[in-house]
Structures are given as C-alpha cells and as structure tokens.
N, C-alpha and C positions, 0 to 999 in steps of 0.2 A: 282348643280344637276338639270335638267330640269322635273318640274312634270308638271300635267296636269292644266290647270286655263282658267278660264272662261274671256274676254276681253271684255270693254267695246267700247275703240275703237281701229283702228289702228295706232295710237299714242305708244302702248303700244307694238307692235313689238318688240323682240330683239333680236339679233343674235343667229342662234340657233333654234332660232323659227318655227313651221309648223303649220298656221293655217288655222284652216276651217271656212271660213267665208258665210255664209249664207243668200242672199238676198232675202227681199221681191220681188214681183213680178213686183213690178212697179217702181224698181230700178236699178239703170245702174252701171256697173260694174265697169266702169271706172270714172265714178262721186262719187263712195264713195267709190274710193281706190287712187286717184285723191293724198290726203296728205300722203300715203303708197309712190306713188312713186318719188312724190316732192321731201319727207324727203332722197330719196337715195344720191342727191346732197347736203343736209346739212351735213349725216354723211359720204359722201367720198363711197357710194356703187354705182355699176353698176345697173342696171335696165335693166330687161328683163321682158318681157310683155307677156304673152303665153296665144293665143286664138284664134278660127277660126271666122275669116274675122273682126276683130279688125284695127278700122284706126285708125291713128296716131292722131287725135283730141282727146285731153283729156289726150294726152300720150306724151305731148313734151319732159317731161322730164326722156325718156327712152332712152338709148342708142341703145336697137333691140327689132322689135316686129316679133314673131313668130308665123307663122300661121301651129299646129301640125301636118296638114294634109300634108303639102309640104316639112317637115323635111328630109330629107337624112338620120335619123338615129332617133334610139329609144327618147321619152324624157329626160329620163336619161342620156344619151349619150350628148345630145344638152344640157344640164343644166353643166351636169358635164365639156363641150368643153368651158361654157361660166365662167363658177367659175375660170378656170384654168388661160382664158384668162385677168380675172378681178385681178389674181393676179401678172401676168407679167404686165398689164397695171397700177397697184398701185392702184386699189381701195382697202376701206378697205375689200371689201366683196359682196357677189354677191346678190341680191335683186331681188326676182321672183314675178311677180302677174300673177297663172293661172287664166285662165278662162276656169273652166271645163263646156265644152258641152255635150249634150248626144249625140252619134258615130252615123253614120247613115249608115248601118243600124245599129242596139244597138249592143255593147258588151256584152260578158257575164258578170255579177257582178263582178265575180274573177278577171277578168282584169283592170276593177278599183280600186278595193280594193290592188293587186301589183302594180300600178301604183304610189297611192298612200302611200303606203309603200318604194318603190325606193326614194320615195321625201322624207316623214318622217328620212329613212337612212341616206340619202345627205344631209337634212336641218341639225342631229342633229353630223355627223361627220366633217362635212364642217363648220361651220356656219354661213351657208346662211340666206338670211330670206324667206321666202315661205309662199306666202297667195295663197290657193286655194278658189277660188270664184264661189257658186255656186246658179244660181238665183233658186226660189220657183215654177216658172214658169216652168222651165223647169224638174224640178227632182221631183217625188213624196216622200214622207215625209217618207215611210220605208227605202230607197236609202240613203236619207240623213243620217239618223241613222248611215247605215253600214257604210258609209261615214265617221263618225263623229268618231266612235271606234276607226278607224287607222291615230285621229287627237291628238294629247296632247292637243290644248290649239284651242279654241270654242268662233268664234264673231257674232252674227246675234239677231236681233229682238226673233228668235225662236230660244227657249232654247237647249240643245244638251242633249237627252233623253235616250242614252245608258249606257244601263247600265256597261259597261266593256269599257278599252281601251287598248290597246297595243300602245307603243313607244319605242323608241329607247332610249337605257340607256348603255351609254360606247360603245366603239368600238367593244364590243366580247358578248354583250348583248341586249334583250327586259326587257319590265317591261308588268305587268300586273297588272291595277290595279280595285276594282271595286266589280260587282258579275256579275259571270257566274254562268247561272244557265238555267232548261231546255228554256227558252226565248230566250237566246241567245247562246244556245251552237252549235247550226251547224253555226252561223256565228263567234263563237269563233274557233270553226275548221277550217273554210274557212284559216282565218287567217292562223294557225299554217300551213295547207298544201301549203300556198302561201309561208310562209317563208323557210319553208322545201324542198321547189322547188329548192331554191336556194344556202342552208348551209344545209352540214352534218346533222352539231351541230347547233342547238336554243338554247340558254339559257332563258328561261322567270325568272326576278327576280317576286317573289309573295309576297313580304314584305307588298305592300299595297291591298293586295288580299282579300276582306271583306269577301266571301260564293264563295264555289265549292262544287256542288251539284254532285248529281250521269250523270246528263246529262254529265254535262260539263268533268267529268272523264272520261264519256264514247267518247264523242269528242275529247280528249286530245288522249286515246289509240288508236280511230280508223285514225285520222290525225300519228300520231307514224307511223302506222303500213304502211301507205298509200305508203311510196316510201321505197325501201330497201337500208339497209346499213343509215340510218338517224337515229337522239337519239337526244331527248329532256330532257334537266334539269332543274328542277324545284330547282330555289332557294330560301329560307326563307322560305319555305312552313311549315305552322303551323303543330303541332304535330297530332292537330286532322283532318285535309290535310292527311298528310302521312299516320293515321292510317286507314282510309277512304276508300282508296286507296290501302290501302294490303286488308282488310276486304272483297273488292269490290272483290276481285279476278284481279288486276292490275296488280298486283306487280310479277310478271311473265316472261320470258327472251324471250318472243316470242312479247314482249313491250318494245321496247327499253327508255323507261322514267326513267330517273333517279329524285328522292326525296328527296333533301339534303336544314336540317336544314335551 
C-alpha cells in the first residue's frame, strides 16, 4: 500500500514512487539527482530526463533527455510512449527525473496541479519512479505547497507544509489524507475539479482523513456540482464526517457525493 513519507535522500526511491523534491536555491538539478539517475543502470531502469534546455553533462547516464517544450504530444502521452518502450526493450521500469520550470508566459495553477496528478496516476499504476524537481529559485513557497499536496512522498531541505494530500490508491481510487479545512479547502477543490475533469466517478478513500471542516464540505459540494453527470465517493468517512455532512444540508440529490462507511 503506498502512503505518504517524508525522504531523506534519493537513495530511497522505489518503484511506485512520485516525489517532490525541493531544491534550495543554489542547487543544481542535476548535481543532486546525479545518484537518482546512476542508480537506474544498477537496477535495470530506463532513464528519462524531463526539462527545458537541459544538456547531457551531468546526465550520461540517461537513455533520452526531453526538452517539454518541443514535445509532439502531451507529457503524459511522452512518459506513458517511454514506459511502454522500456518494457519491450527489457528494462525493469521506467525512471523519470522532471525538472519543473515555470511556463512562460505562467500557467494557470490548475495546470500544474493536473499535470502533476497525470504523473502521481502513471507513477502509482505503472510503477515508474518519478522525481519532480523543483528549485526555490524559481517557484514561490505558496506554489510549492499546492505542489506538494498532489505528492505522496516529500524530499528537500524545506519541509512539506500541507496540510492534506491526495494520491493515488488502487487502480479505481484517490486517498485523502491529512486536514482540510477552511486554509486549504479551495485548493482541496481545485484538486477534486481537476480529477473530475477527467472521471465520472472519484473515489476519495478518507480512512486517513484527520478534520473536515465546513469549508472543506462546502468545496467538496461545490467541485460535485461543478461538471454534470460526475459523483464523488467518499470512503471510510467517519460517522461524525457523514453526520456533518447531512446536518450541513449536503446530503441532498442536487450533490452528487456519495458517504459510505
């Protein structure tokens, strides 16, 4: 079962894995991921390299370095072309070190935060290994937060300060684990309307779910409501969750949220 954990270094990588790695400012991306992509020739994985204008010093031992701007196709699309290829070619598995940049001109948040989530999917159904790499320099410290939510597992000098995270839990589910609560409940929505962009059905398992607050119910209904024909299931939600939740005036069929046990 993959939960969420804190790394010291990336030694500790393992299959499966999606993390958010965190650099200080005056660290180079590829000088401390340098034994990330080494280790893909001791254990039989592919190595792919994702970052704009990345040269091949530092990176011998990759098999392709993609620069995301010249891609032919979504990154998802190019990760998922390069997993497939790693399995006809006999590796055991496919080994990613992005290097996220900020877009120019910038993205809207939501697009990183699904971009991000694409990969979290693919690292935890495939299992790839996936370090997203993001220096301090260039992303401001609320960024990295929301960044940080749609990571399970957190490596950098600075700590990972969110309070909630979504991941990927089984092939037909999310987890949710943590407090949502008014702080983070429009980017706990953000979330759910990015997933719901793309599946009917969400399943969030809420077993490791510490506090859900009125905010966060009210984010949970209004991401529900936000695309039609969509239904969210909350599973493991504690009893006083669910009662909260009918009390709240939720529990209503113009909400598509289902609340089970």
């Amino acid at each position: 079962m993959r939960a969420p954990r804190t790394l010291t270094t990336l030694d500790e990588v393992d299959t499966g894995d999606h993390v958010c790695q965190v650099l200080d400012r005056t660290e180079d991306v590829i000088d401390r991921s340098r034994a990330f992509v080494a280790d893909g020739a001791l254990h039989g994985d592919k190595v792919l390299i994702v970052g704009p204008g990345l040269q091949p010093r530092g990176s011998e031992f990759a098999q392709l370095v993609l620069d995301p701007a010249r891609l032919d196709v979504s990154l998802l699309a190019a990760v998922r072309r390069e997993a497939a290829n790693a399995g006809r070619e006999g590796f055991r598995s496919l080994r990613v070190l992005h290097h996220v940049r900020p877009a120019s001109p910038a993205k809207p948040a939501g697009d990183l935060l699904r971009s991000e989530l694409e990969l979290e999917e693919f690292a935890a159904d495939t299992g790839a290994l996936v370090v997203c790499a993001y220096s301090g320099a260039d992303w401001d410290p609320s960024t990295l937060d929301q960044i940080a939510c749609v990571h399970p597992h957190h490596l950098g000098s600075r700590p990972a300060s969110t309070a909630f995270r979504v991941y990927r839990a089984g092939r037909k589910g999310w987890a949710v684990d943590g407090i949502v609560d008014s702080d983070g409940a429009l980017l706990f929505g953000t979330v759910l309307c990015t997933l719901l962009a793309h599946a009917a059905t969400v399943r969030l398992r809420c077993h490791a779910l510490e506090f859900f607050d009125a905010a966060g119910m009210r984010a949970l209904a209004d991401a529900a409501r936000h695309l039609p024909e969509r239904k969210v299931i909350l599973e493991g939600a504690n009893e006083t969750v669910r009662l909260a939740w009918k009390l709240s005036g939720f529990a209503v069929p113009d909400i598509p949220v289902v609340m089970a046990p």
